[in-house]
N, C-alpha and C positions, 0 to 999 in steps of 0.2 A: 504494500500500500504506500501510495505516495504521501510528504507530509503533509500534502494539502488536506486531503482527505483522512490523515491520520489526525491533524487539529482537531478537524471539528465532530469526530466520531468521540477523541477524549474528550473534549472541552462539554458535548454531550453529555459523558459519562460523572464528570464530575460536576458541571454545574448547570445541565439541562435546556431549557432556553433561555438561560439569562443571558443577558448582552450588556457587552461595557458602553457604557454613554459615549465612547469618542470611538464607537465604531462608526457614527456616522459623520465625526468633525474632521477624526485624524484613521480614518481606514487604514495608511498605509502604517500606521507604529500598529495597528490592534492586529493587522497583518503580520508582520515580524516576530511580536509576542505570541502569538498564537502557534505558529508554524515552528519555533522554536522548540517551546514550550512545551505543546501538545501535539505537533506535530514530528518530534524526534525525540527529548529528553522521558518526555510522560509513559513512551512505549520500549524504554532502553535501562538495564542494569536492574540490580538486585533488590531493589526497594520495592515494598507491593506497596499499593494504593493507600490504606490504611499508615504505612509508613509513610507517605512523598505528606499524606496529610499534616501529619503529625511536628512533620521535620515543618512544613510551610507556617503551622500555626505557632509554632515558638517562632521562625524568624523572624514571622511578621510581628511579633508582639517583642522580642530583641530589638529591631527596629522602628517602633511604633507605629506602624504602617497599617493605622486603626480602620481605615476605610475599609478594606479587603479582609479582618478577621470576622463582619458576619457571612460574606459570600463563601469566605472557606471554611466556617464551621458547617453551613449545610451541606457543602461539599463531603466535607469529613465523616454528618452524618448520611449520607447518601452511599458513602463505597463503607458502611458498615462500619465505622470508629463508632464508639459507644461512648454518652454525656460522660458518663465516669473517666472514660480513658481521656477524653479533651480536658475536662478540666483537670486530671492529673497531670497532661504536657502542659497545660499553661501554670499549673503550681508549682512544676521543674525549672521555669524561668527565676521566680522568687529571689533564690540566692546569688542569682549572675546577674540580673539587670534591677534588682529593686523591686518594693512592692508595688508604691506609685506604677508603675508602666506596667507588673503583672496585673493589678488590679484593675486599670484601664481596659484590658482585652478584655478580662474575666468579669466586667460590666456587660460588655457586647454582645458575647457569650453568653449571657444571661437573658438578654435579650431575646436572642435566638429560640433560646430553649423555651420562654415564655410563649413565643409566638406557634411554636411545635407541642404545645401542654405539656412538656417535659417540667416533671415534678422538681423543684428545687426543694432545698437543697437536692444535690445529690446523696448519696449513702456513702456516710467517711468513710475516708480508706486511712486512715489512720491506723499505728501498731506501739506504737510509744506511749508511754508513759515520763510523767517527770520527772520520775528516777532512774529510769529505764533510756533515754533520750539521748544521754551522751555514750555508752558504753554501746547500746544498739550500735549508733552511728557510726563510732569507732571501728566494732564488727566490720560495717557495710566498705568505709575507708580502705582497709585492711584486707578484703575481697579486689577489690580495685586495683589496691596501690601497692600493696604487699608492706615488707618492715620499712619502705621510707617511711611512712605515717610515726614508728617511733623516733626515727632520728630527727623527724621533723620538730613531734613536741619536744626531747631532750635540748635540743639544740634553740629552742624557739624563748626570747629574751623576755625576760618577768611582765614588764610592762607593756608585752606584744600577746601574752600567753591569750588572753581573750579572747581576741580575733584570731590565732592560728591556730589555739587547742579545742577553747571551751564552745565556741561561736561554731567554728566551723563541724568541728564534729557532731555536736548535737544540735544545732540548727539545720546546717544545709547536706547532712549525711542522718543526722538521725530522725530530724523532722520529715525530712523530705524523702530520701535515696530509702527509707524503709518502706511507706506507703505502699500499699495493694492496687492492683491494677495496672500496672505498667512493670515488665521484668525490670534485671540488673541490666541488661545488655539495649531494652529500649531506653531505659533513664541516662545512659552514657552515650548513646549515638545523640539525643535530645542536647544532655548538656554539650558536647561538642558543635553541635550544630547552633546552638545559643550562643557559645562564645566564639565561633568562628563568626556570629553575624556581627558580634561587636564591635568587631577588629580593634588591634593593638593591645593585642592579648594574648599572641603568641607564646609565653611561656605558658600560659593556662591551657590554651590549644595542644601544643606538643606532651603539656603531662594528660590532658586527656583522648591524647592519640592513643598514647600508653594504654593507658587506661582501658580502651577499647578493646585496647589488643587481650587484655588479660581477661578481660569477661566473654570474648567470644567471638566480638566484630571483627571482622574484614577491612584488610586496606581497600577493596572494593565495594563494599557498605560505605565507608567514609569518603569515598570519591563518589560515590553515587547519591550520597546524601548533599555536600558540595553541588554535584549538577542542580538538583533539583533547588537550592539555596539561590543558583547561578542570578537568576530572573529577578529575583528582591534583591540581594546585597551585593552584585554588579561586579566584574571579572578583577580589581584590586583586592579586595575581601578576599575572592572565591581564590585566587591566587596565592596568597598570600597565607592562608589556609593549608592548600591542596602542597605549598612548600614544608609546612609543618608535619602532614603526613606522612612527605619522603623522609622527611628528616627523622624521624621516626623509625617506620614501616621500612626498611631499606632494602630488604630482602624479600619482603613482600608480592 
């Protein structure tokens, strides 16, 4: 199939007959995007649908790129992602981009859901407790990263211990990386794909190449999650990224 006809069979599949407002201003850019997009990336590599969603709604919401998270939640509910699993990728942003900007999509989002009778809340996935929160997290660090996690606290300065021990463990590993409804392996492709949309965060990219690698990802899931990032956070990002993977992945 050509990608002409390969666009607009995906662009079908994920968002129906919706149409962007500047297909009638600017045809030739909705052209471009389209044929790209859904016409070679959406029908190429190792990502199923459920995943290209997933990796889309964190970037967009890493980038703020508020317009487009409710046409791609019904997207997401459409090839099968479940309220639970979207709002668990948008609460895997939390720790990388801030609440303010999680909590903006996770407005949207809600939105959505209201307009679909999807019951809010959703059913926690929560597995911590407040005594329970740091040492879980620890656990989950420690599946990831293996023993840098101790030399990191040992080595980590009194007046830093907060932020590198107590915060990050039981915050953005215990709060978060334990939760139900999303594996170890999709919550590490997500954050990768979060803080590759950031950029200038390369050391955080390359330890969560790592990262990937340990729980079961593919240096071609991490390139194939990069394409599909390609079309929002634009080929110095996607670049700049996809160098962190080599540097990484070498033998890959």
């Amino acid at each position: 199939m050509d990608r002409i006809h390969a666009a607009e069979k995906n662009r079908q599949k994920f968002f129906g007959n919706i149409r962007s407002s500047l297909a009638e201003t600017d045809p030739d850019l909705v052209a471009m995007r389209d044929r790209l997009v859904y016409g070679e990336i959406m029908d190429r590599g190792t990502l199923d649908d459920r995943q290209r969603m997933l990796v889309s709604l964190v970037t967009l919401t890493a980038g703020q790129m508020l317009d487009d998270i409710k046409p791609h939640t019904e997207a997401a509910l459409r090839v099968g992602v479940t309220p639970v699993e979207i709002k668990e990728a948008l609460y895997q942003c939390a720790p990388y981009v801030g609440f303010p900007k999680t909590e903006s999509a996770v407005r949207l989002v809600n939105d959505v859901f209201a307009e679909k009778g999807i019951a809010l809340p959703v059913e926690s996935q929560a597995t911590v407790t407040e005594t329970s929160r740091f040492t879980d997290g620890m656990a989950v660090q420690k599946t990831i990263f293996g023993d840098a996690i101790d030399k990191m606290h040992a080595s980590a300065p009194e007046p830093q211990k907060d932020i590198l021990v107590s915060h990050l463990s039981a915050f953005c590993f215990g709060d978060i990386y334990t939760r139900k409804a999303l594996d170890l392996k999709t919550r590490e492709l997500l954050t990768f794909s979060i803080i590759s949309a950031l950029g200038g965060c390369e050391a955080q990219v390359k330890a969560h190449v790592q990262g990937n690698a340990n729980v079961g990802n593919s240096k071609q899931h991490l390139i194939d999650a990069l394409a599909q990032m390609l079309q929002y956070i634009g080929f110095p990002r996607t670049l700049n990224a996809l160098g962190c993977v080599n540097a990484v992945m070498r033998d890959s």
